[in-house]
N, C-alpha and C positions, 0 to 999 in steps of 0.2 A: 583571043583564046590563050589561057596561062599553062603554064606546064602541067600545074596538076589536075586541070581539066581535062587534058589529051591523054594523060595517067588515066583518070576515073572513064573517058572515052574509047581507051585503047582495053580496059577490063570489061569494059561491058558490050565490048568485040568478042573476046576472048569467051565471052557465054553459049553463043552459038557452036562455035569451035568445039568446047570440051565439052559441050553435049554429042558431037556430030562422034567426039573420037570414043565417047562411051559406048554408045549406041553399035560403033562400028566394032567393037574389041581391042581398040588401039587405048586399051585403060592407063598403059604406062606412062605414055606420051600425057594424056589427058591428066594425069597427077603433078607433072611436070610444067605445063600451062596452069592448072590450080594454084601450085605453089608461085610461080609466077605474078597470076591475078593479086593473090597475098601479098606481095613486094607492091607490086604498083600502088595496093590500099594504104599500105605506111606510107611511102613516099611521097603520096601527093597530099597525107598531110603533114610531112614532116616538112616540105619544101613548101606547103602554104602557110604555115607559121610563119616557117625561117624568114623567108625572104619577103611575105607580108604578101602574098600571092593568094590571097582568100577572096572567093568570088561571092556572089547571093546563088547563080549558079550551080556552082560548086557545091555548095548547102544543101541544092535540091537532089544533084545527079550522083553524090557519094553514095549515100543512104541506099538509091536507086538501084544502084551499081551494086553493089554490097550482094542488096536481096536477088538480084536477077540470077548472079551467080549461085548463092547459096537454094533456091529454089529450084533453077533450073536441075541443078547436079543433085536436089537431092529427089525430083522427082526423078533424074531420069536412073538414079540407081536401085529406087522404088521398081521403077518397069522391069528394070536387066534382075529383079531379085535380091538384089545386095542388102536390101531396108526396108524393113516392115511394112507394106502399106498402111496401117493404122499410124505409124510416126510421121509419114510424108503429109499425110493428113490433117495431121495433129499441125505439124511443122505451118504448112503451107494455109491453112484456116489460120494459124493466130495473125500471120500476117495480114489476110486478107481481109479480117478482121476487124485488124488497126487500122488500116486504113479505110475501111468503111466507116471509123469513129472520127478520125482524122477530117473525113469529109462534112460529115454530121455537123460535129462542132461548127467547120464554118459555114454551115449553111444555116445554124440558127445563129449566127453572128456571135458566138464563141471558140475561135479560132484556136488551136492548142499550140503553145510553143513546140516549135523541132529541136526536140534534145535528149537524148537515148537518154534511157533510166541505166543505174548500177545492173541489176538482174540484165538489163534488155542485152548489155556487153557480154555480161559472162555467159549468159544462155549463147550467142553468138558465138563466142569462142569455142563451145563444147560442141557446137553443129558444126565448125569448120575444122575443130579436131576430130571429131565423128566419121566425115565427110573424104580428111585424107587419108584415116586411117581403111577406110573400105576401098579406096582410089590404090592405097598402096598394095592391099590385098588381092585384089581383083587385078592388076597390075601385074603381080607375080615379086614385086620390089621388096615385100616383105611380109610374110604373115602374122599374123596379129594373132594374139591365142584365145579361143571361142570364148570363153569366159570374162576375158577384156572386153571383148565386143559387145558380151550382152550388156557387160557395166555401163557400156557410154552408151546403148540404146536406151539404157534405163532414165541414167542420169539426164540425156537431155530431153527425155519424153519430162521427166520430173520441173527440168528448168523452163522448159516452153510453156507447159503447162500453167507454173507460177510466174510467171513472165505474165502469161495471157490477163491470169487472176491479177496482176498489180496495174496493167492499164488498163483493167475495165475499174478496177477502185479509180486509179487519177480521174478517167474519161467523167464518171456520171459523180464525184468529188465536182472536176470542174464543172459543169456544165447545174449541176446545183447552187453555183455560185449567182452572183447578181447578175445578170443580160447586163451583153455588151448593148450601149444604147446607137449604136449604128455600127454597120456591117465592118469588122476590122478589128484586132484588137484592142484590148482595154489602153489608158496611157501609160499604166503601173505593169502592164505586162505585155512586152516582145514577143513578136512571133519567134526571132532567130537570139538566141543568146550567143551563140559563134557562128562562124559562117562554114566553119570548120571544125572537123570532130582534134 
């Protein structure tokens, strides 16, 4: 087990947690474990470059990690009121989504490389900017001014949304390609292009 395995193992501990401190009103604490989670996301892949500590693992359980947290905390600020039900919605369908496409592909023996698109990162960032800025709100740590807020609920209804629309173009792009002729990747195209983001 590498360091940044027990990094991406010790964040997707930390999901239980900072739903249990939302739920309970301890939102401050729970913004300070988020930002947390956040450090641990850098680090295990900056110390899996560095030091050449890149697993196949690893590949699968970042990603994992990533979404648990962002899902968990943004349904559960959906429940406490903080976020629109319609955006939890939106948010947590595009995922569920993907990876219903995910699965698809390899089950007609078109397998999709794992490799976040441009949009898929920045829609990401604006849900985890989204996400602390309601954690700091709710928190009491600092209030955010009504009008900021609506922006970034807009903003990243806008980016998910276009997120959704660009891997359903790659999904059924790829999948109109030529059949893989047995179960597995083509030779010309990898499942993993890094093993690390």
């Amino acid at each position: 087990m590498s360091i940044p395995n027990i990094l991406t193992l010790l964040r997707m501990l930390l999901v239980p947690v900072v739903i249990w401190l939302i739920m309970n009103g301890d939102v401050a604490v729970a913004f300070w474990l988020f930002l947390l989670a956040g450090v641990t996301d850098a680090a295990d892949g900056m110390i899996a470059k560095r030091f050449n500590q890149a697993t196949l693992l690893g590949a699968y359980l970042d990603p994992v990690a990533d979404k648990l947290l962002l899902i968990g905390v943004f349904v559960t600020l959906g429940v406490v009121g903080a976020l629109p039900s319609w955006l939890v919605i939106l948010v947590v369908s595009r995922d569920v989504m993907i990876m219903i496409a995910f699965a698809i592909a390899y089950l007609v023996s078109r397998p999709i490389r794992v490799r976040p698109l441009l949009i898929s990162k920045i829609n990401t960032a604006a849900q985890i900017t989204l996400a602390a800025g309601e954690l700091l709100t709710l928190g009491g740590i600092a209030t955010l001014p009504g009008d900021l807020r609506v922006a970034a609920v807009i903003v990243v209804a806008c980016l998910t949304s276009l997120s959704w629309a660009v891997y359903f173009l790659v999904w059924t792009t790829h999948l109109a390609g030529t059949p893989a002729t047995k179960l597995g990747p083509r030779e010309d195209e990898p499942t993993l292009g890094r093993y690390r983001k």
